[in-house]
N, CA, C, O and CB atoms as a CASP TS submission, in Angstrom:
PFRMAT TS
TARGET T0000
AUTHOR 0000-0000-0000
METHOD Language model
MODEL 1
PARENT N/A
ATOM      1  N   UNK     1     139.962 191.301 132.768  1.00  0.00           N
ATOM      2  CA  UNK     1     139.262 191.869 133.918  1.00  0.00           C
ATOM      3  C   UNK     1     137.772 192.046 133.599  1.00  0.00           C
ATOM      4  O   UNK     1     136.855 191.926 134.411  1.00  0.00           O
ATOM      5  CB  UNK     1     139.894 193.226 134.323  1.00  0.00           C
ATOM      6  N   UNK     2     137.677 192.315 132.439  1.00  0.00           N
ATOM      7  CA  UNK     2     136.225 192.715 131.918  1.00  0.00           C
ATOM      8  C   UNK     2     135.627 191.551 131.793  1.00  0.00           C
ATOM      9  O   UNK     2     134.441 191.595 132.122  1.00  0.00           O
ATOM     10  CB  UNK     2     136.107 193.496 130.564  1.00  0.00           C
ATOM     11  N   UNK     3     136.085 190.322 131.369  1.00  0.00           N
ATOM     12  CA  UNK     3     135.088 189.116 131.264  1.00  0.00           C
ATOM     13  C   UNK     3     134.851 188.786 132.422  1.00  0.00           C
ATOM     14  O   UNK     3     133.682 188.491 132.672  1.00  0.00           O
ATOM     15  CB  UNK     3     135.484 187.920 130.553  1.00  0.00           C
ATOM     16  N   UNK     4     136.102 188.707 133.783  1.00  0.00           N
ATOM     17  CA  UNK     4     135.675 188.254 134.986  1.00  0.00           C
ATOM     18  C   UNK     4     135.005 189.091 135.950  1.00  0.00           C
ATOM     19  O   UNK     4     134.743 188.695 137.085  1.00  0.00           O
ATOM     20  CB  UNK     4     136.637 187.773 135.535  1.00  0.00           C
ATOM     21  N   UNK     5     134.749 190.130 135.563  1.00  0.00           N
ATOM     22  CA  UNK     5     133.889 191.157 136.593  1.00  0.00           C
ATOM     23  C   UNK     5     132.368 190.726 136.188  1.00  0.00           C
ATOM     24  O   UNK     5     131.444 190.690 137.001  1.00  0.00           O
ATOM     25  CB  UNK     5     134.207 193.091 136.270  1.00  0.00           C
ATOM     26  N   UNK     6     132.239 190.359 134.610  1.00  0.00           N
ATOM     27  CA  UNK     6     131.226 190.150 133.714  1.00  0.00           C
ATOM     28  C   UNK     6     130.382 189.485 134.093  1.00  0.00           C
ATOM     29  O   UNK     6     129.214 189.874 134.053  1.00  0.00           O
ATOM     30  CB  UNK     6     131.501 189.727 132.711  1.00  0.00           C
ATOM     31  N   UNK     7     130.932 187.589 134.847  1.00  0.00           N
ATOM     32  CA  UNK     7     130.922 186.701 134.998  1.00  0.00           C
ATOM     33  C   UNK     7     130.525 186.326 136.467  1.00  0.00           C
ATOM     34  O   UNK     7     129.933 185.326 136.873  1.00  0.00           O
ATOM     35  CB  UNK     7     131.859 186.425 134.494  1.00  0.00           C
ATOM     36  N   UNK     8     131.257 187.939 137.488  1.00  0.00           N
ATOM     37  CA  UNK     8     130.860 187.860 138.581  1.00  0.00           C
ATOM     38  C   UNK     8     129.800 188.656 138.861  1.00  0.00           C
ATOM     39  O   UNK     8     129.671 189.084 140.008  1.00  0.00           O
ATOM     40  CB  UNK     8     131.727 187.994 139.285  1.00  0.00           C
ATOM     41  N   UNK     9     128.972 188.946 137.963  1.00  0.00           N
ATOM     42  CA  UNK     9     127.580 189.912 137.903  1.00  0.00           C
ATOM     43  C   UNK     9     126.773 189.240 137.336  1.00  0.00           C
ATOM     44  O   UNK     9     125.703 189.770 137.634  1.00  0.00           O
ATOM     45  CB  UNK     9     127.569 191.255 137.176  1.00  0.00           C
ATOM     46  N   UNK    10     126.511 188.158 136.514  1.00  0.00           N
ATOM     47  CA  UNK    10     125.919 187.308 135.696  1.00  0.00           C
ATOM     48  C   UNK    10     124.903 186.664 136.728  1.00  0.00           C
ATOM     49  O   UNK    10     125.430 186.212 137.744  1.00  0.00           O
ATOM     50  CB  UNK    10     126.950 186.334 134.956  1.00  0.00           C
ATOM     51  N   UNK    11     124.104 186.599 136.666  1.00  0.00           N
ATOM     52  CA  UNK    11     122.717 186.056 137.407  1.00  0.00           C
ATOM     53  C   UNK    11     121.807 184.719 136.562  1.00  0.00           C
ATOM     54  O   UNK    11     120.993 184.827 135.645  1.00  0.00           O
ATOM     55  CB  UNK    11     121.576 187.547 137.492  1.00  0.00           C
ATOM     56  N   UNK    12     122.161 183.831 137.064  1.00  0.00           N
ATOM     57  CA  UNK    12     121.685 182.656 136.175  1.00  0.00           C
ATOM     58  C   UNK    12     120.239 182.878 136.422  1.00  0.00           C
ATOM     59  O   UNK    12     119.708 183.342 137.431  1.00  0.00           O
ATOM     60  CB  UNK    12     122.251 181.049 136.588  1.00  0.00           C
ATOM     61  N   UNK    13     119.485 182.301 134.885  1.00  0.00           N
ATOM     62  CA  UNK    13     118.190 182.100 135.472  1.00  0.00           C
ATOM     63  C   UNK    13     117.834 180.646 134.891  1.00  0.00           C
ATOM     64  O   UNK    13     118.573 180.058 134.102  1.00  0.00           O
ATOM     65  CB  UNK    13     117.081 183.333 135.064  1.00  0.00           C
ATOM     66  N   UNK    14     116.557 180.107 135.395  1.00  0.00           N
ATOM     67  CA  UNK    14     116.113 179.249 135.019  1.00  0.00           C
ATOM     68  C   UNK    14     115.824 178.760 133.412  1.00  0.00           C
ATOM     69  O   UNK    14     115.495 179.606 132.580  1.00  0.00           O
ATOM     70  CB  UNK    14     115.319 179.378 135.692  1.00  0.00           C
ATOM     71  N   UNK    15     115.943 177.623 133.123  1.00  0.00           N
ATOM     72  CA  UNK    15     115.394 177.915 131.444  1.00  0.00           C
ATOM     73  C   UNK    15     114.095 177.534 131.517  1.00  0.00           C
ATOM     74  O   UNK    15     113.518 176.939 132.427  1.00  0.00           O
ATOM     75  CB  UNK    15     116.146 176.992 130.108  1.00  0.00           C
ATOM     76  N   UNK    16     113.750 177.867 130.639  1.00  0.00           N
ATOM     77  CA  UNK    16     112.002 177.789 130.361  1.00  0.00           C
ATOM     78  C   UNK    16     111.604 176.140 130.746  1.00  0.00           C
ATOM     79  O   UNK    16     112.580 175.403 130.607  1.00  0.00           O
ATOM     80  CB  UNK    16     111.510 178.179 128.335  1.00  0.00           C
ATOM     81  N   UNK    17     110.700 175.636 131.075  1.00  0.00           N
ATOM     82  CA  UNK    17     109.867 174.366 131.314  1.00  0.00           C
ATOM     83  C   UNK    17     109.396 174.111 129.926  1.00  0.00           C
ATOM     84  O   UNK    17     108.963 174.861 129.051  1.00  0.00           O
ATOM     85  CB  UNK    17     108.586 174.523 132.426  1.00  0.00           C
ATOM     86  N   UNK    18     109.640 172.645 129.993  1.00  0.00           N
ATOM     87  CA  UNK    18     108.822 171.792 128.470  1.00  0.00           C
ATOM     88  C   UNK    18     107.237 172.538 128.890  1.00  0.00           C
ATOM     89  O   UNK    18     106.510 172.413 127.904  1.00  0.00           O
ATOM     90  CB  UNK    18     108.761 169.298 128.522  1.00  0.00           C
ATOM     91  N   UNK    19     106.573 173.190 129.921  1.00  0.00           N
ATOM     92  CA  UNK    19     105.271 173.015 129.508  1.00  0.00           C
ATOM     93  C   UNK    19     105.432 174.587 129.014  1.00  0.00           C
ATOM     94  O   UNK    19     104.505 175.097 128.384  1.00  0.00           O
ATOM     95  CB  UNK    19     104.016 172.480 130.718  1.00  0.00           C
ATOM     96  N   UNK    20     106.459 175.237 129.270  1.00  0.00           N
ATOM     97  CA  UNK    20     106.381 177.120 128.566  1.00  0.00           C
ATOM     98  C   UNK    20     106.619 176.928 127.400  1.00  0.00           C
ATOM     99  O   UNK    20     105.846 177.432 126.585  1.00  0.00           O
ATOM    100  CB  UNK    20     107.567 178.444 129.048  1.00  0.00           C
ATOM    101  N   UNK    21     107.485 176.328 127.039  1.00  0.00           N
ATOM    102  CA  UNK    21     108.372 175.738 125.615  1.00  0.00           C
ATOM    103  C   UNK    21     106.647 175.469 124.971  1.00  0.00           C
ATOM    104  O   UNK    21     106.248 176.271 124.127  1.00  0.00           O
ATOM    105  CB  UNK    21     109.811 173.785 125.888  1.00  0.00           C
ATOM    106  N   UNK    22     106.037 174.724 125.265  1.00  0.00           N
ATOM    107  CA  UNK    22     104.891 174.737 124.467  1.00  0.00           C
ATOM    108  C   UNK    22     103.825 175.175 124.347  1.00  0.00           C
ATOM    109  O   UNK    22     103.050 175.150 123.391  1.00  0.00           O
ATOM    110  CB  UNK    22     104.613 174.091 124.362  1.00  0.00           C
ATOM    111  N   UNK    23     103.742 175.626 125.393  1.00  0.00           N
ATOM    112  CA  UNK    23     102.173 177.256 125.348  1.00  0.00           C
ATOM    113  C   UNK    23     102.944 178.250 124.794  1.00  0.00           C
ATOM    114  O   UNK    23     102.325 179.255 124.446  1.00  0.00           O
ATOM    115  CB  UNK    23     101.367 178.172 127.263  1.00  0.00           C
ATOM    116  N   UNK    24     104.097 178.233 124.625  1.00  0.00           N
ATOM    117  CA  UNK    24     105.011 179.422 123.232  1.00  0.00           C
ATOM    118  C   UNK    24     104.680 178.842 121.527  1.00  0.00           C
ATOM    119  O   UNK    24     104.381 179.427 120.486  1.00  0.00           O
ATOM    120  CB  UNK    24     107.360 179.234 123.443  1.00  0.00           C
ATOM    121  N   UNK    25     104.886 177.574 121.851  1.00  0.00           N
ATOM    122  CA  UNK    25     104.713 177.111 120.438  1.00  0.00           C
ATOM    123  C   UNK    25     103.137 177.305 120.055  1.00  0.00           C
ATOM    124  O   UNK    25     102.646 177.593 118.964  1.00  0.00           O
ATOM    125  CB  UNK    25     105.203 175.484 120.288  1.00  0.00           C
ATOM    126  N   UNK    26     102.285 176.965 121.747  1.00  0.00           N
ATOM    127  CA  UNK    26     101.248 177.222 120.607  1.00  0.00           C
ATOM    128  C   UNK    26     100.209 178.618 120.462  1.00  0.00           C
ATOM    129  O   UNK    26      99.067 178.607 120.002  1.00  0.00           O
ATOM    130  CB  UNK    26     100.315 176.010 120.726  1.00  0.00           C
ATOM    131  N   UNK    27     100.847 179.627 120.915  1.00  0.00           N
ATOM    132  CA  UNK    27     101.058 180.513 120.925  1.00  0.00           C
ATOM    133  C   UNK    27     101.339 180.946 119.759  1.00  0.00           C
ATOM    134  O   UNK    27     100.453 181.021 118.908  1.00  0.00           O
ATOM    135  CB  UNK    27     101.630 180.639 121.653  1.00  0.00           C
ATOM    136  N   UNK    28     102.221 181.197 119.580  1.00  0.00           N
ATOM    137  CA  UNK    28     102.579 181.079 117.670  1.00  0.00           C
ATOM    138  C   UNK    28     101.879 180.613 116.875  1.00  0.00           C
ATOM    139  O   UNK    28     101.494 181.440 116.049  1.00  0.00           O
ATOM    140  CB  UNK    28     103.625 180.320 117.159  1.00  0.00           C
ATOM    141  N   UNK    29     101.225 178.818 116.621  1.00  0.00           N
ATOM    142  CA  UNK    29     100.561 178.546 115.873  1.00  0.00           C
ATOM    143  C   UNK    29      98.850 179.400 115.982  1.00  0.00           C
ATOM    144  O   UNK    29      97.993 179.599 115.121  1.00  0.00           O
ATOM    145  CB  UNK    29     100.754 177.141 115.990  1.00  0.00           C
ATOM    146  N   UNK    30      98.908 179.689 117.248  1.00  0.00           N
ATOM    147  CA  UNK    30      97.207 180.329 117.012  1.00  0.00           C
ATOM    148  C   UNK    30      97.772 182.055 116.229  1.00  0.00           C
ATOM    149  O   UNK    30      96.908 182.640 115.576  1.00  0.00           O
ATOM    150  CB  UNK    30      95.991 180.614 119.223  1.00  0.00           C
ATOM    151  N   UNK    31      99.126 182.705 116.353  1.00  0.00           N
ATOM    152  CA  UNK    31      98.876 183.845 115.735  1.00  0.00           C
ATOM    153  C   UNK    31      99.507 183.729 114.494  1.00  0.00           C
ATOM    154  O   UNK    31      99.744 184.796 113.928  1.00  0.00           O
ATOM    155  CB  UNK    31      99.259 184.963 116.457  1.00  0.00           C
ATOM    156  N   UNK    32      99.848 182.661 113.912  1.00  0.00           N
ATOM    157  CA  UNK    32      99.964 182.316 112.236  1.00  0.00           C
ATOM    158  C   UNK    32      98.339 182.158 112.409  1.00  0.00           C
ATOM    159  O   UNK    32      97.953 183.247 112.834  1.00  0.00           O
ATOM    160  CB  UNK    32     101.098 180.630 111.528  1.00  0.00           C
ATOM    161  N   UNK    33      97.353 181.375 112.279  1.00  0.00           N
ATOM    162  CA  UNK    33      96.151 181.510 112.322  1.00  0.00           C
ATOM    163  C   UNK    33      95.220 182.861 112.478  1.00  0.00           C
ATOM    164  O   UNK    33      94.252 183.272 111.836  1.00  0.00           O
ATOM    165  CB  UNK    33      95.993 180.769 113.136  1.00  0.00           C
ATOM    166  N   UNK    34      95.950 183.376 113.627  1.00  0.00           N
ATOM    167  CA  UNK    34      94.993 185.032 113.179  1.00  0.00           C
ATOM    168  C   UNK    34      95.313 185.808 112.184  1.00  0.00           C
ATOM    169  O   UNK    34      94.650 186.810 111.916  1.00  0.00           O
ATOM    170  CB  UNK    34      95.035 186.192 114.203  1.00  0.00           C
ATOM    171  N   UNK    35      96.292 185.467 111.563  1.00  0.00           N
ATOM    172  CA  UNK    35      96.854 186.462 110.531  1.00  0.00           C
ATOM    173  C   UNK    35      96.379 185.694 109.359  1.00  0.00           C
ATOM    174  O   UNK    35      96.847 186.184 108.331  1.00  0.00           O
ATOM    175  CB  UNK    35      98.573 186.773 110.555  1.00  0.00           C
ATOM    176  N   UNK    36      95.674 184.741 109.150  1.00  0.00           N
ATOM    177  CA  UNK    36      95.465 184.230 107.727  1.00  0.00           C
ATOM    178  C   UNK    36      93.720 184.520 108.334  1.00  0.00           C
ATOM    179  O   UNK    36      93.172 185.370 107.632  1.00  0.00           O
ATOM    180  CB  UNK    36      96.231 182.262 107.145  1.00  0.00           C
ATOM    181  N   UNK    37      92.897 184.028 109.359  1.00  0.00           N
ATOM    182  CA  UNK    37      91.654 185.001 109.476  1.00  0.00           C
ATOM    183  C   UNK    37      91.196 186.364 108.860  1.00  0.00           C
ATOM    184  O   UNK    37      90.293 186.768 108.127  1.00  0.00           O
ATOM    185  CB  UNK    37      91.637 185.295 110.604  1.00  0.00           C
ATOM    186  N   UNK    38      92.447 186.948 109.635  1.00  0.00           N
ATOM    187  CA  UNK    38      92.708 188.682 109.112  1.00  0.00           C
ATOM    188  C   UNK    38      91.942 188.967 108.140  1.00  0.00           C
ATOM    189  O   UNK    38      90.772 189.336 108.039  1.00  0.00           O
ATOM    190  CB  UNK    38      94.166 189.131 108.523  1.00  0.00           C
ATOM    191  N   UNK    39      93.471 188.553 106.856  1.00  0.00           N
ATOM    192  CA  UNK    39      93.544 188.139 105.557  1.00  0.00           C
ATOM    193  C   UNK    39      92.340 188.226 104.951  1.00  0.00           C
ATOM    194  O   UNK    39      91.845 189.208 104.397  1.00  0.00           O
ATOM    195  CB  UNK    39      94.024 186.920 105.433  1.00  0.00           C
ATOM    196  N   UNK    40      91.721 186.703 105.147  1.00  0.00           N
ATOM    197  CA  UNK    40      90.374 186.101 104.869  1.00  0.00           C
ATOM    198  C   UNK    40      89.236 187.239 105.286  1.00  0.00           C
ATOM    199  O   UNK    40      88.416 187.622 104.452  1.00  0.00           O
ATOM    200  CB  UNK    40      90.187 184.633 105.778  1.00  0.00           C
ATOM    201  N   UNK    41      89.251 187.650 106.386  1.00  0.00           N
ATOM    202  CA  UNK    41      87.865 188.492 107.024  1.00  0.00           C
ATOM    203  C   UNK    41      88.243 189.701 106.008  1.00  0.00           C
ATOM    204  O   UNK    41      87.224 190.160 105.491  1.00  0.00           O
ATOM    205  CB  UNK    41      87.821 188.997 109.100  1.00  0.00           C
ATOM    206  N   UNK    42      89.711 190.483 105.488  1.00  0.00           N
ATOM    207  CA  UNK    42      88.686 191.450 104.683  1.00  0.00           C
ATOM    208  C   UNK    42      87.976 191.447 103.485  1.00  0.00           C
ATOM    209  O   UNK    42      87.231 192.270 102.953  1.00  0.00           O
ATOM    210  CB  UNK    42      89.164 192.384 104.471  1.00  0.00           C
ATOM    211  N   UNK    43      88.534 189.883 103.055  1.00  0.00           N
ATOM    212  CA  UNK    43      88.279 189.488 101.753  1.00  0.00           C
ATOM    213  C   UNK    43      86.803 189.277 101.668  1.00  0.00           C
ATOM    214  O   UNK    43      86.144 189.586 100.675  1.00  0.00           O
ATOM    215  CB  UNK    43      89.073 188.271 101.369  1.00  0.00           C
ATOM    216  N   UNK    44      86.120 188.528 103.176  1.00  0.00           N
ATOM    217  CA  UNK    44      84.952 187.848 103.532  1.00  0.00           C
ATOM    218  C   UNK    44      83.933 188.934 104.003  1.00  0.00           C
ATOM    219  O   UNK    44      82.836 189.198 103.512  1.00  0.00           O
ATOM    220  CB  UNK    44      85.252 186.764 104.621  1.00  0.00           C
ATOM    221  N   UNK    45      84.629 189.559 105.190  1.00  0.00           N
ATOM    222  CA  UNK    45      83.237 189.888 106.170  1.00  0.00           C
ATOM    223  C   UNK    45      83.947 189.467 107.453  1.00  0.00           C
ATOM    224  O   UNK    45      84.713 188.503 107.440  1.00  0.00           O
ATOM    225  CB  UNK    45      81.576 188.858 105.827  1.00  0.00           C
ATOM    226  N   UNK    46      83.758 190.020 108.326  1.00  0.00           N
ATOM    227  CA  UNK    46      84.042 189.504 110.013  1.00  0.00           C
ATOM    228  C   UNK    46      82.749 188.227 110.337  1.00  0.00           C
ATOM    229  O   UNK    46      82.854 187.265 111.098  1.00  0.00           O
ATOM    230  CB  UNK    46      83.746 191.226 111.396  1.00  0.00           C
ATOM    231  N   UNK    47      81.625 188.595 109.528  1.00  0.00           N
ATOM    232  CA  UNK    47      80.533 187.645 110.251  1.00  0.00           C
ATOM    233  C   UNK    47      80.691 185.847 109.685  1.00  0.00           C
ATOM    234  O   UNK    47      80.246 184.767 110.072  1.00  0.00           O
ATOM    235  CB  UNK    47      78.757 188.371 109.737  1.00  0.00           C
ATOM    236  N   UNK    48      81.453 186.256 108.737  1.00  0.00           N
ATOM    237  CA  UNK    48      82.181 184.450 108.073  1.00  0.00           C
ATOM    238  C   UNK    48      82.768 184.105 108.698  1.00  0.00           C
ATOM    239  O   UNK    48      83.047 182.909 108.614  1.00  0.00           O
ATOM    240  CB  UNK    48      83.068 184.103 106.885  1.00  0.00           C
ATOM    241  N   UNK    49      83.470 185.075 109.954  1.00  0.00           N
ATOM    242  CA  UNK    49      84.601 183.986 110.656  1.00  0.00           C
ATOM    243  C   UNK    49      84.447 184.454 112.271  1.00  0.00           C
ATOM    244  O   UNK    49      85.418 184.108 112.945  1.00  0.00           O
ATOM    245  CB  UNK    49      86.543 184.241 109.971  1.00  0.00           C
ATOM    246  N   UNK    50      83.685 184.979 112.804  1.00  0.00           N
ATOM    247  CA  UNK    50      83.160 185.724 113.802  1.00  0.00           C
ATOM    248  C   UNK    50      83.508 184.559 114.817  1.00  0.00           C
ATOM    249  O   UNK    50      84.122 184.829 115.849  1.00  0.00           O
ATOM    250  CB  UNK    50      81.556 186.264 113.614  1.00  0.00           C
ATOM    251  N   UNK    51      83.014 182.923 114.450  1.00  0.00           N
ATOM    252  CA  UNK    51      82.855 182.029 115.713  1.00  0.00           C
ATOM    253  C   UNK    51      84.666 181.519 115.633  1.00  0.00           C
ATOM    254  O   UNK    51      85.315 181.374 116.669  1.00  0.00           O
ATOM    255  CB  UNK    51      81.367 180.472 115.483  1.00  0.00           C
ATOM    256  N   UNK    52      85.166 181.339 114.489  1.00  0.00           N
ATOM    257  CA  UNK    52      86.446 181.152 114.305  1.00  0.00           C
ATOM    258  C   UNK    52      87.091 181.802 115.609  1.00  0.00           C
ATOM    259  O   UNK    52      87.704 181.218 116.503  1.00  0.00           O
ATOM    260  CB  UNK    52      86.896 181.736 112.939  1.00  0.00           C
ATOM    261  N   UNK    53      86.762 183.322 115.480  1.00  0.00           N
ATOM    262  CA  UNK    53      87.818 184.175 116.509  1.00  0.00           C
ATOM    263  C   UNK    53      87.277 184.231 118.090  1.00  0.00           C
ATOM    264  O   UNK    53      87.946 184.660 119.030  1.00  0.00           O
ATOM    265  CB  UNK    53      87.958 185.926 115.935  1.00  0.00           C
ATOM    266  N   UNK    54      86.112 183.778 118.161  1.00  0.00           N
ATOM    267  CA  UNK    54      85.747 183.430 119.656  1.00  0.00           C
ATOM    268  C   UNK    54      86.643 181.929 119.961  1.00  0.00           C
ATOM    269  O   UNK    54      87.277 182.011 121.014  1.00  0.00           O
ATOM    270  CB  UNK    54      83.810 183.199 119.841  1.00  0.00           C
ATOM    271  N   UNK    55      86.735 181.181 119.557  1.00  0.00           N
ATOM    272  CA  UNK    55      87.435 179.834 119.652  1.00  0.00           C
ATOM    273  C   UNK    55      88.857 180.454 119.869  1.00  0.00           C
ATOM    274  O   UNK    55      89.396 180.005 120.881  1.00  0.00           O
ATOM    275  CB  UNK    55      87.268 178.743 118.221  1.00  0.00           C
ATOM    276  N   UNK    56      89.583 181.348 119.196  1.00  0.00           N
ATOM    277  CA  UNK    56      90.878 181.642 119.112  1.00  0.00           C
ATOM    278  C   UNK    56      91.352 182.248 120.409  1.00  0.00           C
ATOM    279  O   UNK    56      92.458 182.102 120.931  1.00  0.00           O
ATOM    280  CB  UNK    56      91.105 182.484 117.986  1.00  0.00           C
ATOM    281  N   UNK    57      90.152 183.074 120.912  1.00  0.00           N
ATOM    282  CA  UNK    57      90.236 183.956 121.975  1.00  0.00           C
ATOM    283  C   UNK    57      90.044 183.068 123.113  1.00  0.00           C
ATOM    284  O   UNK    57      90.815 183.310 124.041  1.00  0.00           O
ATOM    285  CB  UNK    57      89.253 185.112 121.907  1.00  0.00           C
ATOM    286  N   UNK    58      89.275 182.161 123.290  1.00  0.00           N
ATOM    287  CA  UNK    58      89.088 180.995 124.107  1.00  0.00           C
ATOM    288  C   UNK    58      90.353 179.893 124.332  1.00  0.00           C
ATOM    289  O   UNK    58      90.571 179.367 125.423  1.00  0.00           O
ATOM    290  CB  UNK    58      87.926 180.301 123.469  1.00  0.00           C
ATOM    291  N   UNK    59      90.934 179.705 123.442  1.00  0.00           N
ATOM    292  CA  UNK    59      92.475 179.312 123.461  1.00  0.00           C
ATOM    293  C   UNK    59      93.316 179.851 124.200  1.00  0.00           C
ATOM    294  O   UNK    59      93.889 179.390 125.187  1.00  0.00           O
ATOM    295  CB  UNK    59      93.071 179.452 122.396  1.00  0.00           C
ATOM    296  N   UNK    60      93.403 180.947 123.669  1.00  0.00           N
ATOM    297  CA  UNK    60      94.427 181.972 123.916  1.00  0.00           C
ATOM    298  C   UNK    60      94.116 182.210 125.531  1.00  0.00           C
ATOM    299  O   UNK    60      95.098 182.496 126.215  1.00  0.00           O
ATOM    300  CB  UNK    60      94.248 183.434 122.855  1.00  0.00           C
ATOM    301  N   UNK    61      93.233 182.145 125.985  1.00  0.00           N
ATOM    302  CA  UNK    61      92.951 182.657 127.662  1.00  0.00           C
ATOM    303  C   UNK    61      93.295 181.272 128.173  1.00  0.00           C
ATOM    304  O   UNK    61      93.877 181.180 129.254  1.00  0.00           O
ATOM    305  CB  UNK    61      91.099 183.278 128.214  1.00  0.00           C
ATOM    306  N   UNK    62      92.956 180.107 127.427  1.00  0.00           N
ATOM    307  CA  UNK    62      93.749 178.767 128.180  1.00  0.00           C
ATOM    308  C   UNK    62      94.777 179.002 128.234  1.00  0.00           C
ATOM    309  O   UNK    62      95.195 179.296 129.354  1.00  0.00           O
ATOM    310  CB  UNK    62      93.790 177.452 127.668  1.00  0.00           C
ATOM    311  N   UNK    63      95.478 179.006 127.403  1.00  0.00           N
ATOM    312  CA  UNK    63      96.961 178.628 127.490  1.00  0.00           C
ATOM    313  C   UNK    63      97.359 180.214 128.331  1.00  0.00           C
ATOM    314  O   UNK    63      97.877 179.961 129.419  1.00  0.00           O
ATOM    315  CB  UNK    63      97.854 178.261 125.627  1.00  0.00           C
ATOM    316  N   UNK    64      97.268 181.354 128.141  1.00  0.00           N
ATOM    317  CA  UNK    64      97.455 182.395 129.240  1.00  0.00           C
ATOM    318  C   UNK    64      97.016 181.679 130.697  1.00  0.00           C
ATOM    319  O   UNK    64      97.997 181.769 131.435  1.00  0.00           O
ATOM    320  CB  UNK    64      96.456 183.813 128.889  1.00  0.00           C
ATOM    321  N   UNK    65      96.218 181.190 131.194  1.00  0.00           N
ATOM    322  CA  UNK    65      95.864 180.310 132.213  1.00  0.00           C
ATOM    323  C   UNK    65      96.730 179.270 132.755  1.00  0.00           C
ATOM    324  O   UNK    65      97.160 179.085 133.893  1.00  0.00           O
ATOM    325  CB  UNK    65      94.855 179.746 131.840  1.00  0.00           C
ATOM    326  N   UNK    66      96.910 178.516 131.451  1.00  0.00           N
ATOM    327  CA  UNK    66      98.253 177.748 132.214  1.00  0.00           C
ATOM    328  C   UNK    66      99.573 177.842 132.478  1.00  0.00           C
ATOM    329  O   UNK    66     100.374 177.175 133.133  1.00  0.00           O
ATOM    330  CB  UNK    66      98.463 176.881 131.841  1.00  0.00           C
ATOM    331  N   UNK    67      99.629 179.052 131.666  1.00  0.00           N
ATOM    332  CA  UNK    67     101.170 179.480 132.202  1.00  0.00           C
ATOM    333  C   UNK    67     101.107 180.052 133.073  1.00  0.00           C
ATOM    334  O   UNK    67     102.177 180.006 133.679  1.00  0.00           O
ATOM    335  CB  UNK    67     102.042 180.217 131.504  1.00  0.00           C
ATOM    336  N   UNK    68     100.114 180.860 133.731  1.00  0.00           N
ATOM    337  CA  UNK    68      99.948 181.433 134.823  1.00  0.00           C
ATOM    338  C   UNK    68     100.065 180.344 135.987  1.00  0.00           C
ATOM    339  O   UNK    68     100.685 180.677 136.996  1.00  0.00           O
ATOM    340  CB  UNK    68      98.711 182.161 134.748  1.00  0.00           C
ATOM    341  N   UNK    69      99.553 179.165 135.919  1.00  0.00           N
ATOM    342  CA  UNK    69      99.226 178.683 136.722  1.00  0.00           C
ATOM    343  C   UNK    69     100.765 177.963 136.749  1.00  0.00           C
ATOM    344  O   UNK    69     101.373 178.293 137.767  1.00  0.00           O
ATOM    345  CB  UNK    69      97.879 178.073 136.593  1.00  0.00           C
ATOM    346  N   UNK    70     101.321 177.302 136.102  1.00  0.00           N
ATOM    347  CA  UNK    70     102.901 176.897 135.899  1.00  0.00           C
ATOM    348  C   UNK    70     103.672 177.568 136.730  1.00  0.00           C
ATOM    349  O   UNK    70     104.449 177.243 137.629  1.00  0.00           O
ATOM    350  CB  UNK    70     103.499 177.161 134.533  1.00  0.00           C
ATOM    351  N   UNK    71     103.170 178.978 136.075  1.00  0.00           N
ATOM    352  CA  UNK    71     104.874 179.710 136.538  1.00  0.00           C
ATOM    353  C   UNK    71     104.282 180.314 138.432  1.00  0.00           C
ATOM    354  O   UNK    71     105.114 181.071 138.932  1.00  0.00           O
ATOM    355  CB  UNK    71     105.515 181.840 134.925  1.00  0.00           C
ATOM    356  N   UNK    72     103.408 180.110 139.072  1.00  0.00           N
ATOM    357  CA  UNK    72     103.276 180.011 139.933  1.00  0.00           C
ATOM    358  C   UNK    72     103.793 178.718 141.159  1.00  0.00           C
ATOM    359  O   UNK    72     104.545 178.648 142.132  1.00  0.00           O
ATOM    360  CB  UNK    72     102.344 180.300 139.629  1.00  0.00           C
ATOM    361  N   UNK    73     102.833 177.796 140.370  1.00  0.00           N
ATOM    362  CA  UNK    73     104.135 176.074 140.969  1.00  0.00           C
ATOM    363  C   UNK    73     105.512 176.351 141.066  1.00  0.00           C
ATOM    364  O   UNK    73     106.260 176.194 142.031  1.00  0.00           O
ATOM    365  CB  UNK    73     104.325 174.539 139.665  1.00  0.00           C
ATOM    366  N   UNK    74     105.781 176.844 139.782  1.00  0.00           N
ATOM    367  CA  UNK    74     107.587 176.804 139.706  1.00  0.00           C
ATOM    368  C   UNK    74     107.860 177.618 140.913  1.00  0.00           C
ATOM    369  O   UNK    74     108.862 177.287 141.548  1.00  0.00           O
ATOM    370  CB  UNK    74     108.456 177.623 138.148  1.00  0.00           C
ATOM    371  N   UNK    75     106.904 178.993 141.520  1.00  0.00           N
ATOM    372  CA  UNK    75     107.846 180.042 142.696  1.00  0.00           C
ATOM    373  C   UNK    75     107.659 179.200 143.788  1.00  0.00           C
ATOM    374  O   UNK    75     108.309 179.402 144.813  1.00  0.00           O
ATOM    375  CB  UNK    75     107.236 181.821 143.123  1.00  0.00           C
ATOM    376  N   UNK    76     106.892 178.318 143.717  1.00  0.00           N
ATOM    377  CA  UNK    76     106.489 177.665 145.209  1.00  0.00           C
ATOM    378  C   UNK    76     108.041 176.551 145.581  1.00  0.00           C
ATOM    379  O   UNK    76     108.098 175.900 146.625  1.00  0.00           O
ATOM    380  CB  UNK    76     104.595 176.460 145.003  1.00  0.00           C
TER
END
């Protein structure tokens, strides 16, 4: 009774899109990258890697951008 009540409450959802699947991946690869910056900047100075983390942050608002813009297509 418990699996089929379970089963009749279960709400499918969509699975992720090859293009989420990869603004996740690269997502990840830019925050393995901030964490070895980190690292580096206390060893360095913030001003050794200052343009590094404007580039990172500039990424990061793309790909926030295109998933925004994705997962909007997909409601349409």
């Amino acid at each position: 009774e418990f699996c089929h009540q379970a089963a009749m409450d279960c709400q499918v959802c969509q699975r992720i899109s090859p293009e989420m699947a990869s603004a996740i991946r690269d997502l990840s690869g830019i925050a393995n990258n901030v964490n070895q910056i980190a690292h580096q900047m206390h060893t360095y100075g913030l001003e050794a890697f200052k343009q590094q983390c404007f580039s990172i942050i500039s990424e990061v608002s793309r790909i926030i951008n295109q998933v925004k813009n994705n997962s909007h297509d997909s409601k349409d």
